[in-house]
Backbone bond lengths (Angstrom), bond angles and torsions (degrees), N, CA, C in turn:
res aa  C-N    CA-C-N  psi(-1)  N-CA   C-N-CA  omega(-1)  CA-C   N-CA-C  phi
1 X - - - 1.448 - - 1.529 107.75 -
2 X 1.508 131.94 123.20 1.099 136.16 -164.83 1.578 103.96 -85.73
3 X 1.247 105.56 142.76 1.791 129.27 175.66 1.019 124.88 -70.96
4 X 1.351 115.42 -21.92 1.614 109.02 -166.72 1.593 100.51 -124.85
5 X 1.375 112.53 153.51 1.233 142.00 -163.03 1.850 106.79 -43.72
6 X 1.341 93.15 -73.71 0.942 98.26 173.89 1.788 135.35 -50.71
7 X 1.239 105.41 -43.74 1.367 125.04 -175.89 1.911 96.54 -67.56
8 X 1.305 114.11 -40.42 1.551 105.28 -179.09 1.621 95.24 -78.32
9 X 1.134 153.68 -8.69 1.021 148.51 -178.02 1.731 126.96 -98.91
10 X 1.783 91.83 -10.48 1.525 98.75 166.36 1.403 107.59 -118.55
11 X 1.417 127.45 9.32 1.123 136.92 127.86 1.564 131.76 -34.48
12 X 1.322 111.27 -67.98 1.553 121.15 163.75 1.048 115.53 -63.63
13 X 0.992 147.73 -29.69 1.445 155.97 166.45 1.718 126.47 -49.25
14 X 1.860 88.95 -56.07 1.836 105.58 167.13 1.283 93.90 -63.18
15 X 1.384 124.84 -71.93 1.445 127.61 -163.21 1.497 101.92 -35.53
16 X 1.211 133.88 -39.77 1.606 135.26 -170.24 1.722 121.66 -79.42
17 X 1.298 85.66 -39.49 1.435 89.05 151.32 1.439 156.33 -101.54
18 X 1.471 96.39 -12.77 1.451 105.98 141.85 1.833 131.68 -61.45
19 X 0.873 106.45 -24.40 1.409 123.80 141.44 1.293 121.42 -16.12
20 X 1.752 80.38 -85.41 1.810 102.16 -150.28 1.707 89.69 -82.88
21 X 1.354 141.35 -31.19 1.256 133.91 149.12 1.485 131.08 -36.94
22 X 1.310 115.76 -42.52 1.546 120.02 -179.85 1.436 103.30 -86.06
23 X 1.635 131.83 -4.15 1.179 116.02 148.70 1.838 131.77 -96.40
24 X 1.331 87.87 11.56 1.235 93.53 -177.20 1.903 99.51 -94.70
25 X 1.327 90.38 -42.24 1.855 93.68 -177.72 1.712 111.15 -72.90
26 X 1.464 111.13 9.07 1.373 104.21 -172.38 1.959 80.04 -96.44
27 X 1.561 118.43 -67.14 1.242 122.78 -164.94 1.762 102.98 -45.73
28 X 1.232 113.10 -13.34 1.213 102.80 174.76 1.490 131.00 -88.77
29 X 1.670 100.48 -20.61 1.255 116.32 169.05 1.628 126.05 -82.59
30 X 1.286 94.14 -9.50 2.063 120.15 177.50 1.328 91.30 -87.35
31 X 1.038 126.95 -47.88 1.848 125.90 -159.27 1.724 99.97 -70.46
32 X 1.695 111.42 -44.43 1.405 90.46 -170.28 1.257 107.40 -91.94
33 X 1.870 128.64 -3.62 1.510 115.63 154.65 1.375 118.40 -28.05
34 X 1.333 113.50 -77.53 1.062 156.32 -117.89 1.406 106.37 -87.52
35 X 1.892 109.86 -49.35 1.320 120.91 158.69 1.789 118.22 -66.03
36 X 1.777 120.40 -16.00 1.561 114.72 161.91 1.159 99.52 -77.21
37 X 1.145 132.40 2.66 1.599 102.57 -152.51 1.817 87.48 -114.64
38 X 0.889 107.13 -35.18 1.606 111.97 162.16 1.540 147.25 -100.98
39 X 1.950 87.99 28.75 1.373 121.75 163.58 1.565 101.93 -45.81
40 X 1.258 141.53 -83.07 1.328 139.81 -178.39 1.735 131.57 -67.53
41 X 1.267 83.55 29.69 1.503 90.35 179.18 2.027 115.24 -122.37
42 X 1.367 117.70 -166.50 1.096 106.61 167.13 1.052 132.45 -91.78
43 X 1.548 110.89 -4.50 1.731 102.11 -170.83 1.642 99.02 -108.67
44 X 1.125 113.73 32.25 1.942 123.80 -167.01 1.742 91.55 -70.74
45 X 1.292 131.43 -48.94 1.311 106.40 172.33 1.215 137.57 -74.93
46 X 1.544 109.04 -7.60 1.429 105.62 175.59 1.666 95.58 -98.96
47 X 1.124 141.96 28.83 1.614 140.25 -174.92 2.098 82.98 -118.02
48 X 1.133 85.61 -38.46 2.096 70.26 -171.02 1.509 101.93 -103.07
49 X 1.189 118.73 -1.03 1.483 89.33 146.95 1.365 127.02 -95.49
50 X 1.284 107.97 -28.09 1.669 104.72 155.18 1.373 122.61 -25.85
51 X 1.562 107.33 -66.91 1.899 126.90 -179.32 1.771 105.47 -49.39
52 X 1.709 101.37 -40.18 1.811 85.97 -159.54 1.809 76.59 -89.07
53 X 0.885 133.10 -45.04 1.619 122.56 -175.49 1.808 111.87 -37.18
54 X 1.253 123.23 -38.45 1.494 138.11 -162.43 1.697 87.21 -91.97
55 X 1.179 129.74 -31.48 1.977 134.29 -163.15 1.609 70.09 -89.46
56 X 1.278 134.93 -87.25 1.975 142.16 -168.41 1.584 92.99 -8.53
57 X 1.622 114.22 -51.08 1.616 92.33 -156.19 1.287 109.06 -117.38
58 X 0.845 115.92 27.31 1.710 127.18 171.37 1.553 90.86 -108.93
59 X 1.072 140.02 -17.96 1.788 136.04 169.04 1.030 109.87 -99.70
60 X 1.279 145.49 -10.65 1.664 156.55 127.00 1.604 104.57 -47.63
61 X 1.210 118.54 -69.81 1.464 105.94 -175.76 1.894 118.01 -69.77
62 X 1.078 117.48 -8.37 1.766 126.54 161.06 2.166 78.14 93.42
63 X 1.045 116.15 10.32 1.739 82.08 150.31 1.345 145.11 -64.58
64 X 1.282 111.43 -31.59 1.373 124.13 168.01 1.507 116.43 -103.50
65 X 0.807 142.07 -168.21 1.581 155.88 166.41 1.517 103.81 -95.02
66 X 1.803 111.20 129.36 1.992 105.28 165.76 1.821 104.82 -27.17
67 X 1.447 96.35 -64.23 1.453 103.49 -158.13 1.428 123.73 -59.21
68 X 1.389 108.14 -31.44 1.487 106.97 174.71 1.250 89.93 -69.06
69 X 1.539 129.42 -72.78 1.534 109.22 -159.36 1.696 116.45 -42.23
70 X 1.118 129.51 -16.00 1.349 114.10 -179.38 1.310 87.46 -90.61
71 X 1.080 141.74 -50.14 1.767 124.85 -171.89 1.650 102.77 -52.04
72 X 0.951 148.54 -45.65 1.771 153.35 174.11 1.250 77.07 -57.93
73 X 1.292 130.64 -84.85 1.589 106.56 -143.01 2.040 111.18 -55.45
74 X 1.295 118.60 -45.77 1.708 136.51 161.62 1.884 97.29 -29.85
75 X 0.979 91.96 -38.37 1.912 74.16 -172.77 1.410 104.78 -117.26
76 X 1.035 122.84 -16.99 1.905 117.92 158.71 1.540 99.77 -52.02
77 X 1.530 124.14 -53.06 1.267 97.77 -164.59 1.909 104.54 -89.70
78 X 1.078 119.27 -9.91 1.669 110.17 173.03 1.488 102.87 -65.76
79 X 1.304 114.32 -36.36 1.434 118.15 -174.81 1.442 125.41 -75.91
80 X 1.168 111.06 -28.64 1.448 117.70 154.63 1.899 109.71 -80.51
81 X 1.021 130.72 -34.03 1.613 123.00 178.02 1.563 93.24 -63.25
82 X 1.629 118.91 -57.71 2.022 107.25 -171.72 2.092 100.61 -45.19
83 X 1.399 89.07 -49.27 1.858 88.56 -167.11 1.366 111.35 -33.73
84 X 1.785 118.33 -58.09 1.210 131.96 161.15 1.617 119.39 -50.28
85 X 0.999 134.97 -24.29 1.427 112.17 -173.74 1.755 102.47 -98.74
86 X 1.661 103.77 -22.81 1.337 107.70 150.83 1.472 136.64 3.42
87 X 1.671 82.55 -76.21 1.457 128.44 -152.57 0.985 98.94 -90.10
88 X 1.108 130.16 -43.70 1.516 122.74 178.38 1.723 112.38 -80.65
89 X 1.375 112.88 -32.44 1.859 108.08 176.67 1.479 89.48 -52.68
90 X 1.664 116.04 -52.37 1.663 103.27 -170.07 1.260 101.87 -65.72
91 X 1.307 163.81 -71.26 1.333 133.85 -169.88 1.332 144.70 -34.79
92 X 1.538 83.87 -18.42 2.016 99.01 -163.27 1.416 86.58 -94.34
93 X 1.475 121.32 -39.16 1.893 111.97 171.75 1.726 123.08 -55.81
94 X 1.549 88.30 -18.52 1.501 78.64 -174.45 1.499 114.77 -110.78
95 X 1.207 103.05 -11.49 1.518 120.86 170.27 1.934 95.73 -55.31
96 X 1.677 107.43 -76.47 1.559 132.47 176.10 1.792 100.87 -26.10
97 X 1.442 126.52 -58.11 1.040 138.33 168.14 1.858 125.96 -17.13
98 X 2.118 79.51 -75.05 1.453 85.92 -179.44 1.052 111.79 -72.36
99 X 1.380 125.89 -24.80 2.004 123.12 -178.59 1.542 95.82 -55.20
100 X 1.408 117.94 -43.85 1.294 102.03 -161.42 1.469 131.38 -65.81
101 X 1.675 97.54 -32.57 1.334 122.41 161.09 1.449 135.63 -47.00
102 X 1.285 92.44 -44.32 1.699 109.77 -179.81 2.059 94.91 -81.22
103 X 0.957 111.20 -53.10 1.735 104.74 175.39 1.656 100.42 -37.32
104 X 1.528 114.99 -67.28 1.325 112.45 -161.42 1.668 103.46 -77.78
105 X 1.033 141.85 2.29 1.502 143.57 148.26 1.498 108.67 -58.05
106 X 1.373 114.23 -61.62 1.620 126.41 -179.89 0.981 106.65 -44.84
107 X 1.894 125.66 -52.90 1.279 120.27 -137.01 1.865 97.68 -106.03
108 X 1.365 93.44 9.01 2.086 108.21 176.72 1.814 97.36 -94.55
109 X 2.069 93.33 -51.28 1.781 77.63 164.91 1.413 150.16 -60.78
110 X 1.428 102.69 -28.58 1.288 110.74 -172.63 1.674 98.91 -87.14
111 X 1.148 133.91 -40.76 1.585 131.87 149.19 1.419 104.26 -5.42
112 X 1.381 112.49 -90.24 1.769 130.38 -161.64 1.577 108.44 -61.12
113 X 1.620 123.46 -38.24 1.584 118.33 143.46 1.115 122.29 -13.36
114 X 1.787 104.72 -70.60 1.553 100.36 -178.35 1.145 136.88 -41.01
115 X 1.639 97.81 -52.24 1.419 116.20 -177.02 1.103 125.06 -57.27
């Protein structure tokens, strides 16, 4: 615990803003959930501009570094494009699925035809 006036007084100070920083890097870590998580939906562009809007002022206020914030924003949007291509490999499996199903339905009907 520091002795002198000053030094306990830029003590409270870090402590305060480490704070108000670790809530800023949390809303930042909610924003780019939030925008993957509503990669396949309709409001996906207004969720990442929200995220890079919330990254804009945390690199305005010197919480983050310019550069990291452009690296967060570089993988918010790769990370929302994987979410989407995701989503679509799973559709195309399940699309592939039911074709296959309905073939082997057909090919049970046209079987018992014969018979």
């Amino acid at each position: 615990m520091p002795q002198i006036k000053s030094n306990i007084k830029t003590m409270k100070t870090d402590a305060k803003k480490r704070a108000a920083n670790a809530a800023v890097r949390s809303r930042i870590h909610g924003a780019i959930k939030k925008a993957v998580a509503a990669a396949n939906t309709e409001t996906k562009d207004e969720a990442i501009r929200a995220a890079q809007s919330i990254i804009d002022t945390a690199a305005r206020k010197g919480i983050i570094h310019k550069n990291a914030a452009a690296r967060k924003k570089s993988r918010l949007n790769d990370n929302v494009n994987a979410a989407i291509e995701k989503q679509k490999a799973l559709d195309a499996k399940m699309a592939a699925e039911e074709a296959k199903e309905e073939a082997k339905e057909a090919y049970i009907e046209a079987m018992n035809e014969k018979k």
